[in-house]
C-alpha positions in Angstrom: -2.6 0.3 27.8 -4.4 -1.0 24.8 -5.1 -4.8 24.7 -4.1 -6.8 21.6 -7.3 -8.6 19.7 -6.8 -12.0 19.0 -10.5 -12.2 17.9 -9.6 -9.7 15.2 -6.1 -11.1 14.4 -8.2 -14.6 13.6 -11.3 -12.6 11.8 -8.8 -11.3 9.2 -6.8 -14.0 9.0 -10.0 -16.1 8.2 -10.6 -13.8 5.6 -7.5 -13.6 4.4 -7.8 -17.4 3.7 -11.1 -17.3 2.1 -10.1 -14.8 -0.5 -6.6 -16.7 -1.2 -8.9 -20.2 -1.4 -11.8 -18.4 -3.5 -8.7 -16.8 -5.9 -8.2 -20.2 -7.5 -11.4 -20.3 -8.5 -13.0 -17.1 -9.4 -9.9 -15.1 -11.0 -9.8 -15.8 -14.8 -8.2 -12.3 -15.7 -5.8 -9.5 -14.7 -8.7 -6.8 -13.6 -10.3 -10.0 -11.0 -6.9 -10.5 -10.0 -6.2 -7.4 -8.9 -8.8 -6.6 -7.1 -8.5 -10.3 -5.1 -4.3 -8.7 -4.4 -6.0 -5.1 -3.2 -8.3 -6.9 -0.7 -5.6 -8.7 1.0 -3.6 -5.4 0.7 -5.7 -4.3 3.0 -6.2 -7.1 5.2 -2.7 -7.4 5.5 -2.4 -3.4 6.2 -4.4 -3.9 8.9 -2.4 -7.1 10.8 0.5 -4.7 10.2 -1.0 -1.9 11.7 -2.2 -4.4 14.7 1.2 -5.8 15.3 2.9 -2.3 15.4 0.4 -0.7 18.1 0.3 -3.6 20.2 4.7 -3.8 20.2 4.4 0.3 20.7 1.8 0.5 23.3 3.6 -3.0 25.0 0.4 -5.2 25.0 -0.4 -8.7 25.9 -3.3 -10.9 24.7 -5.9 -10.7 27.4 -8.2 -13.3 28.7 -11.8 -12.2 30.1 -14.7 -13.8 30.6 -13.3 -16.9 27.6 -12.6 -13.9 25.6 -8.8 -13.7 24.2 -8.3 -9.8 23.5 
């Protein structure tokens, strides 16, 4: 069984909040815009992507060593 990555999970979702803090003050036009909504397209892809194989493969979030994974 695969174990589920919190450490990810929060990576991304730190990112995710960088990019949707930094949109308000670099976007000034359609083409900036855009390419702000593709990058969290992806990041959001891949917290999908996470969430499905951990519910398929029936993972829990792991502790070892102070490590959540």
């Amino acid at each position: 069984m695969a174990s589920f990555d919190v450490g990810l999970v929060h990576r991304l979702a730190e990112q995710l909040e960088g990019l949707a803090q930094g949109m308000k003050q670099r976007v000034n036009s359609p083409d900036e815009l855009q390419d702000d909504v593709n990058r969290m397209t992806s990041i959001l892809n891949s917290l999908q992507t996470l969430a499905k194989e951990a519910k398929n493969s029936g993972s829990n979030p792991m502790v070892h060593e102070n490590d959540v994974r």
